[in-house]
N, C-alpha and C positions, 0 to 999 in steps of 0.2 A: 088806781093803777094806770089808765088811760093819760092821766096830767102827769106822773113822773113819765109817763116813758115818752109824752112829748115833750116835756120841757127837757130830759135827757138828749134827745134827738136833737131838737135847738142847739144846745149849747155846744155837743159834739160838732152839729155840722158849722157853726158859726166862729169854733174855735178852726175845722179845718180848713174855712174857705177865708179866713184870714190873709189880710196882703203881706203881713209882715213874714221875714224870713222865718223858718224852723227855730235858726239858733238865735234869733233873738223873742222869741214867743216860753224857752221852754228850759226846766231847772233840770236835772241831770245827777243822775249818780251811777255808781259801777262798783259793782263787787270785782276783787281782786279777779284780772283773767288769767286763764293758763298760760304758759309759757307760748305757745304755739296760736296762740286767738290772740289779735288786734283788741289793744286794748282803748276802747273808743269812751269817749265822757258825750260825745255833742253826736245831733244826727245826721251833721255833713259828714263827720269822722265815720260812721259804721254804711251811711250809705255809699260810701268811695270804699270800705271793704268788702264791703256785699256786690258791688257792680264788679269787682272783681275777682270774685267768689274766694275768699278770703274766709277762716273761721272769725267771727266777729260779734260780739253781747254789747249791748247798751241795757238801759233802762232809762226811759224818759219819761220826768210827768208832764203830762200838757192837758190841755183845757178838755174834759170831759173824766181827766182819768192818768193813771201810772198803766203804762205797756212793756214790758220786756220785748226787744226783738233782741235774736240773733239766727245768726246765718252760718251755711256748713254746704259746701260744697255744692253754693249756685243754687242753696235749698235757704227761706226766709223763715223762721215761726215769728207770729206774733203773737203773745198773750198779753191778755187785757189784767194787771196784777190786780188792781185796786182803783173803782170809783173814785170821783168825788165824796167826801165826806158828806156831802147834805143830799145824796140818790138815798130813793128810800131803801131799807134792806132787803127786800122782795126785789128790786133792780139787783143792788150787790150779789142774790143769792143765782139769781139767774146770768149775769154778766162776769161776774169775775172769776179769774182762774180759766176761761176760755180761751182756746187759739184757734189761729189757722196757718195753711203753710201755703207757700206759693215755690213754685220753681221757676228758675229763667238761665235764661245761657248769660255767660259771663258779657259781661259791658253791655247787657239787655236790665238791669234792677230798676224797677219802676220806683222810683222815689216818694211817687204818691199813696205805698203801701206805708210808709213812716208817716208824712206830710200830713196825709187824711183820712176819715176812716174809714167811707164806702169808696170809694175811685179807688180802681186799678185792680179791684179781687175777681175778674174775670177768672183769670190762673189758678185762682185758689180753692185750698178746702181747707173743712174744718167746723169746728162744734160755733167759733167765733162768727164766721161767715152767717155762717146760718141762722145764728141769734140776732145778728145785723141787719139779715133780708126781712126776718120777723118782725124786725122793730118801724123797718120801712113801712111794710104791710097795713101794720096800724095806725098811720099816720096818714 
């Protein structure tokens, strides 16, 4: 348990302290949005609706994992959808399907709540958060 949740922690933190831009690090897909939600595919696209507190859904996979974020009224969720395929299932069963939310005033969206995965959750709550501080903890 101890070696996946540090080699987790690695690769999360390794994939977010990356020099390379968001949109060139990260593949991208989108369920149809509502008429009224910015319908964003890349992370500059939903962090330029979210700083404007814009209704706004992505889902991006990037290096530790698949996250939904979307945004509603200056309000962030982010859920962790889906590991990496080779976390062990005991990681999947405690990490996915977790969120947290964050609030911020409009033209205030910390970009490093997409970017990365511990930076910036000062603001926030959530079952995600918490699994995050936990996973610090052990390390």
């Amino acid at each position: 348990m101890k070696t996946s949740i540090f080699l987790l922690l690695i690769v999360l933190a390794v994939g977010a302290c990356s020099p390379q831009s968001v949109s060139d690090t990260l593949t991208e897909s989108q369920e149809p949005a509502a008429s009224a939600e910015q319908a964003c595919t890349t992370a500059a696209c939903f962090i330029s609706s979210a700083s404007a507190c814009e209704d706004s859904e992505v889902t991006l996979t990037q290096p530790g994992g698949t996250f939904t974020y979307s945004s509603t009224q200056c309000t962030l969720r982010k859920t962790l959808v889906a590991l990496d395929p080779s976390d062990s299932q005991e990681m999947k069963n405690s990490f996915e399907g977790k969120s947290l939310v964050c609030t911020y005033k409009q033209g205030a969206f910390d970009p490093r709540w997409v970017n990365t995965l511990f930076y910036g959750l000062e603001s926030c709550t959530g079952d995600l958060k918490e699994k995050l501080a936990w996973l610090l903890m052990l390390t």
